[in-house]
PADO-127781 format. One record per residue (C-alpha): residue number from 1; residue in one letter; x, y, z. Coordinates in pm, 1 decimal. Layout:
<rs>
[r NUM, A, [X, Y, Z]]
...
</rs>
This chain:
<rs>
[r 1, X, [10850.9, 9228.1, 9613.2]]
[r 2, X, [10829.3, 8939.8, 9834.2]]
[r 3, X, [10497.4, 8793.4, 10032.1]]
[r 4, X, [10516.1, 8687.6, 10376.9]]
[r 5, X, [10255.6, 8441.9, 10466.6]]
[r 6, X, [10187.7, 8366.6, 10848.2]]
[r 7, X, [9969.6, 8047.9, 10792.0]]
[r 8, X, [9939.6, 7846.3, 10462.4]]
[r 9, X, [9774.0, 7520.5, 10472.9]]
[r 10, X, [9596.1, 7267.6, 10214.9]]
[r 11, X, [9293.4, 7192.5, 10424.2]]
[r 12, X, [9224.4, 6851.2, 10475.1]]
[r 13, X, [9412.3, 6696.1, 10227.9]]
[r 14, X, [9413.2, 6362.9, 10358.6]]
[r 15, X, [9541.9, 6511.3, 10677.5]]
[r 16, X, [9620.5, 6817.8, 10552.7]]
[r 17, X, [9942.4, 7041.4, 10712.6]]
[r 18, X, [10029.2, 7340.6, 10807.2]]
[r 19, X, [10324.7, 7562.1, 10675.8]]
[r 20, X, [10457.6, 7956.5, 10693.0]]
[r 21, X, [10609.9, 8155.5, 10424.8]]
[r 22, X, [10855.1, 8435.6, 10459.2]]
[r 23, X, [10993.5, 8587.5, 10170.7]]
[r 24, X, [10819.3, 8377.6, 9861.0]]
[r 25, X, [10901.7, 8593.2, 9528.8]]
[r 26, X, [10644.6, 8539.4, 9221.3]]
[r 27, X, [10831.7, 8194.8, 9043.6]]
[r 28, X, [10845.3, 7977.6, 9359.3]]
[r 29, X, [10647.8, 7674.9, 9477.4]]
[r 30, X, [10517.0, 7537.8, 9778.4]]
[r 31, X, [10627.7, 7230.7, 9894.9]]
[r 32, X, [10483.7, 6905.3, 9756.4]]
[r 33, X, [10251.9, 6654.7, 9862.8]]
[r 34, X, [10047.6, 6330.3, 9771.5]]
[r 35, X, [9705.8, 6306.4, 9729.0]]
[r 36, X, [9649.9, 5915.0, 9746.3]]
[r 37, X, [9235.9, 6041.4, 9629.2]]
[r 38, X, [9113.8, 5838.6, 9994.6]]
[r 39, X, [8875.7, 6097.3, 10035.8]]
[r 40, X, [8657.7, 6341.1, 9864.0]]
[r 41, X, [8738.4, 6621.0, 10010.4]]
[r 42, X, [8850.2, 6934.4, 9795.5]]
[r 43, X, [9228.3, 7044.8, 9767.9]]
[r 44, X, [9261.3, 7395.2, 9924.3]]
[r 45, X, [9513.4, 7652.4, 10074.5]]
[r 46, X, [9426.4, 7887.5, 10338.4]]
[r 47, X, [9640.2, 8199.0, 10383.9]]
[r 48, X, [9648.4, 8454.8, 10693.2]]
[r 49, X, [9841.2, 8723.8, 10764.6]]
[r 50, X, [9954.5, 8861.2, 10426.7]]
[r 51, X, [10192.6, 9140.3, 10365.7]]
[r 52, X, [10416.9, 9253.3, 10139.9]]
[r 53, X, [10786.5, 9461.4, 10175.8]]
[r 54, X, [10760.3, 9778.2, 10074.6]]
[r 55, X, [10395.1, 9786.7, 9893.8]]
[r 56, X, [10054.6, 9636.4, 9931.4]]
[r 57, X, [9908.1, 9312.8, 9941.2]]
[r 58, X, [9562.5, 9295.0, 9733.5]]
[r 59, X, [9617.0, 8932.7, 9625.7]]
[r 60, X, [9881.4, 8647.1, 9509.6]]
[r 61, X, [9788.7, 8464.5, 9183.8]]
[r 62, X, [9837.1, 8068.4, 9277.4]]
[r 63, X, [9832.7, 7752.0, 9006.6]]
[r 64, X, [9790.1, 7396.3, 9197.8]]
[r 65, X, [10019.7, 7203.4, 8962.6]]
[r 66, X, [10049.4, 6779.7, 8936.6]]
[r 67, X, [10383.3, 6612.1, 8907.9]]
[r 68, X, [10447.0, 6421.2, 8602.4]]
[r 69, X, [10778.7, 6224.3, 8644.4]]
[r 70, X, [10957.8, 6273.9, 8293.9]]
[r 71, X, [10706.3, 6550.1, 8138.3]]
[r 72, X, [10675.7, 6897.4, 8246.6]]
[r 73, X, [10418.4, 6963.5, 8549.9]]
[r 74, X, [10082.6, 7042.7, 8437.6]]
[r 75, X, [9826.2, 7333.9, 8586.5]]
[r 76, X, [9510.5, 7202.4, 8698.9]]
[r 77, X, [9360.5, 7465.5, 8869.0]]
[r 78, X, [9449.8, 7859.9, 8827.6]]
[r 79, X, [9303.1, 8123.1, 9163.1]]
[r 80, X, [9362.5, 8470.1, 9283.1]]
[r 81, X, [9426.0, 8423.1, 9661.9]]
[r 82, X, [9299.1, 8738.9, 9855.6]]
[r 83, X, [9453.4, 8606.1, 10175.3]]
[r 84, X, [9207.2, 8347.8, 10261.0]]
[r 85, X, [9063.6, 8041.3, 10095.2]]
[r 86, X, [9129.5, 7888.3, 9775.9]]
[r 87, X, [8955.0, 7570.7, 9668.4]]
[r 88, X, [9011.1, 7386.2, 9372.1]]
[r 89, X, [8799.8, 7071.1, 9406.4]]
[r 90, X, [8856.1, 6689.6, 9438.1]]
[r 91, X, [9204.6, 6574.6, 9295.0]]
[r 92, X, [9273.0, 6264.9, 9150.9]]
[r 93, X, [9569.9, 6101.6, 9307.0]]
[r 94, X, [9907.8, 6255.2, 9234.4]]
[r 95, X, [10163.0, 6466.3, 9409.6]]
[r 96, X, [10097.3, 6777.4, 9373.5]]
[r 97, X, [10176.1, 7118.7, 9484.1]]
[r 98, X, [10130.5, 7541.3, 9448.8]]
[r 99, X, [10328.9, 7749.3, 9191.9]]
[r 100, X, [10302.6, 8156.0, 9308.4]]
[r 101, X, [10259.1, 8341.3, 8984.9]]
[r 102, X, [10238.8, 8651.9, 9043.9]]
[r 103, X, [10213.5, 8906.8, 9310.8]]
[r 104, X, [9873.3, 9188.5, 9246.3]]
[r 105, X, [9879.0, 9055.9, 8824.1]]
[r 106, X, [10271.0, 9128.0, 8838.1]]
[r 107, X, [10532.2, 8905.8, 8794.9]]
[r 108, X, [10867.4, 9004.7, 9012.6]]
[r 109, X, [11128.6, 9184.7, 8806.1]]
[r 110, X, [11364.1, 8859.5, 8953.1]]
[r 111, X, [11137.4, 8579.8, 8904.4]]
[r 112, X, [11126.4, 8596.2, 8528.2]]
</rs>
């Protein structure tokens, strides 16, 4: 099943942006970013306007992941998004971005 997303945005993340999804299957990422750490203001990603095809939306398991040229991308931060808010604190710099994980605790039939 696939999540449709009408507003996704890290808030204030140095400027922060905003972004839709349409269609984002458990196994997919976000775009990236860079988080030069000019701030201290916490690394989040609001969502709005959830649904789902054919079922229900209760929430979409995230993981805010760093890039790490060379070495696999590491998890720093693990949240069940119930279509609003998820903060996950005051990065260090780094590029970073979010890795959908699941869909209600499943993982897509196609995404594994």
């Amino acid at each position: 099943m696939a999540v449709g997303v009408l507003g996704i945005a890290p808030a204030f993340a140095e400027g922060g942006f905003n972004s839709t999804i349409s269609g984002w299957l458990p196994g997919k990422d976000s775009r990236t970013w860079i988080d030069n750490n000019n701030d201290s203001v916490s690394t989040s990603v609001k969502f709005s306007g959830c649904s789902v095809d054919n079922g229900r939306f209760t929430y979409a398991g995230l993981q805010l992941k760093k890039v790490r040229p060379g070495l696999p991308d590491t998890v720093v931060n693990r949240d069940n998004n119930y279509c609003d808010t998820s903060s996950f604190g005051d990065k260090a710099a780094g590029t970073y971005y979010f890795h959908y994980s699941n869909l209600n605790g499943q993982l897509d039939r196609l995404a594994r």
